[in-house]
C-alpha positions as CSV (number, residue, x, y, z in Angstrom):
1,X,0.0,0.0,0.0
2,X,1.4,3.2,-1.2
3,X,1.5,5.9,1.1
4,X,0.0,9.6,-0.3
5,X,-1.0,12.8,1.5
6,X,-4.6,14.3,1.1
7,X,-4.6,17.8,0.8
8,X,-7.1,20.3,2.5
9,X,-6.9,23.6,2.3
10,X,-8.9,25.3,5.5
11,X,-10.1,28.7,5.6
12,X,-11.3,29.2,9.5
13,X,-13.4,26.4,10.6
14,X,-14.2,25.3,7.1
15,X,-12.6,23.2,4.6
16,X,-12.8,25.8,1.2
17,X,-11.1,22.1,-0.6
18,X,-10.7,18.6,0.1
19,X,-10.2,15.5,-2.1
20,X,-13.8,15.0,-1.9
21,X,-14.8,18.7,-3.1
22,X,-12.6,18.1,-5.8
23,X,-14.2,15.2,-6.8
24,X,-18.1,16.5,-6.7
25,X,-16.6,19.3,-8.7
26,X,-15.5,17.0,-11.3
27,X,-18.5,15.3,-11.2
28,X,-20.9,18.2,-11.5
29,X,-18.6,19.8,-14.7
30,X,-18.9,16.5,-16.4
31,X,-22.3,15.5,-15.4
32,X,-24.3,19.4,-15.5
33,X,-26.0,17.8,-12.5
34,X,-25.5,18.1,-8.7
35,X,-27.9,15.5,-8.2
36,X,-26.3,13.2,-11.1
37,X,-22.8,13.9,-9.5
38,X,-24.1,13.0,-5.8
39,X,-25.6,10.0,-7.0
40,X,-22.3,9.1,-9.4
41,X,-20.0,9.4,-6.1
42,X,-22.9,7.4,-3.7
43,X,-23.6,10.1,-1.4
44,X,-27.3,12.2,-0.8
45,X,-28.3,14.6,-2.7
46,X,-28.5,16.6,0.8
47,X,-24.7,16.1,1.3
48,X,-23.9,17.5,-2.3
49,X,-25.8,20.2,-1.7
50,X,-24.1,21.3,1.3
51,X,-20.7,20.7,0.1
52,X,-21.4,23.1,-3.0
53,X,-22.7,25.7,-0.6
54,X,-19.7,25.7,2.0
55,X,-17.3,26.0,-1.3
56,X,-19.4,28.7,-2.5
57,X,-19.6,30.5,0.7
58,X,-15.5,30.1,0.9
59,X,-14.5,31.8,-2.4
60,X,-15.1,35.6,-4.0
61,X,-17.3,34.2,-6.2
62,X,-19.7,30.9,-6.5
63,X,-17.5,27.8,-8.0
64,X,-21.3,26.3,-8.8
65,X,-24.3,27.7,-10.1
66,X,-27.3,25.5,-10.0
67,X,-30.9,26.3,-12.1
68,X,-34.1,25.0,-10.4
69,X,-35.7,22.3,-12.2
70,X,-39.0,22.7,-14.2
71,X,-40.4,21.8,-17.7
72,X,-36.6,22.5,-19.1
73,X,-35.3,20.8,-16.1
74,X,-32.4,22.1,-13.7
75,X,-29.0,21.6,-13.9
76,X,-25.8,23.1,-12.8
77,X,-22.6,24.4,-14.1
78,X,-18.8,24.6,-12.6
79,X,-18.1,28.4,-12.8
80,X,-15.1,30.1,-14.3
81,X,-13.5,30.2,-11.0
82,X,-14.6,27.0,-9.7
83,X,-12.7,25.4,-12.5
84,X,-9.2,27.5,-11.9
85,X,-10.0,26.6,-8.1
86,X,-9.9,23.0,-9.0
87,X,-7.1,23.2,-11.4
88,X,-5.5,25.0,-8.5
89,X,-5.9,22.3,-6.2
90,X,-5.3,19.3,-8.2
91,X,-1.9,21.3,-8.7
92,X,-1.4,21.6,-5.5
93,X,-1.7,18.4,-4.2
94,X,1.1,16.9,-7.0
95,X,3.0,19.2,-6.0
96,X,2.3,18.4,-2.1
97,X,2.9,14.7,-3.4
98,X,6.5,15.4,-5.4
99,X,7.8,17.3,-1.9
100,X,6.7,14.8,0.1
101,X,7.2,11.3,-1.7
102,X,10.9,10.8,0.3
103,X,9.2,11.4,3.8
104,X,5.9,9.7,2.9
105,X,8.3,6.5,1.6
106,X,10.3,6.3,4.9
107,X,7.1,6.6,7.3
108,X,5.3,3.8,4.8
109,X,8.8,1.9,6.1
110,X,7.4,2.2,9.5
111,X,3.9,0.6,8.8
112,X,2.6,-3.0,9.3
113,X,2.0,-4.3,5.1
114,X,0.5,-7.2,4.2
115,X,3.5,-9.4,3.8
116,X,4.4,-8.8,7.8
117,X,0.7,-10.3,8.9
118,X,0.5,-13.8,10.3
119,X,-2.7,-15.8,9.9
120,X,-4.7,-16.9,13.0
């Protein structure tokens, strides 16, 4: 098992970007759909929801906006600056990964792997 960080960036009490925010990002940009993406990555669409409104409420400007369904249906779109927030990110955490990889190896030297577990 390879060892690898997980980057959050905090701003105050909340988490403005996580792996998982990255993820329903991705999933909303390809899918046009918060309730798509939600259901794509297993999680309510209550949770989604939520997530999209704490990124929102971290950044200068929405990184999501959402239409209300009706007869054309509703949808929702990765803004502008949610997509350089995420390209930010994704960024970040290879280069968080590159710094790290000598440390991350040696304290992976330090774990219990598969090979060292006896049965019974």
């Amino acid at each position: 098992m390879a060892a690898a960080p997980r980057l959050r960036v905090l701003l105050g009490e909340a988490t403005a970007m996580g792996p998982g925010k990255a993820a329903l990002l991705e999933a909303i940009a390809e899918s046009g759909s918060i309730s798509r993406a939600a259901k794509a990555m297993g999680m309510s669409y209550r949770r989604a929801w939520l997530l999209v409104e704490t990124m929102n409420g971290c950044f200068r400007a929405p990184l999501v906006e959402a239409a209300r369904g009706g007869s054309g249906g509703g949808g929702a779109r990765v803004t502008p600056l949610g997509h350089e927030v995420l390209l930010r990110y994704r960024e970040m955490e290879e280069h968080a990964a590159e710094v790290l990889a000598p440390e991350l190896a040696d304290f992976a030297a330090l774990t219990r792997d598969s090979s060292d577990e006896k049965d019974g």
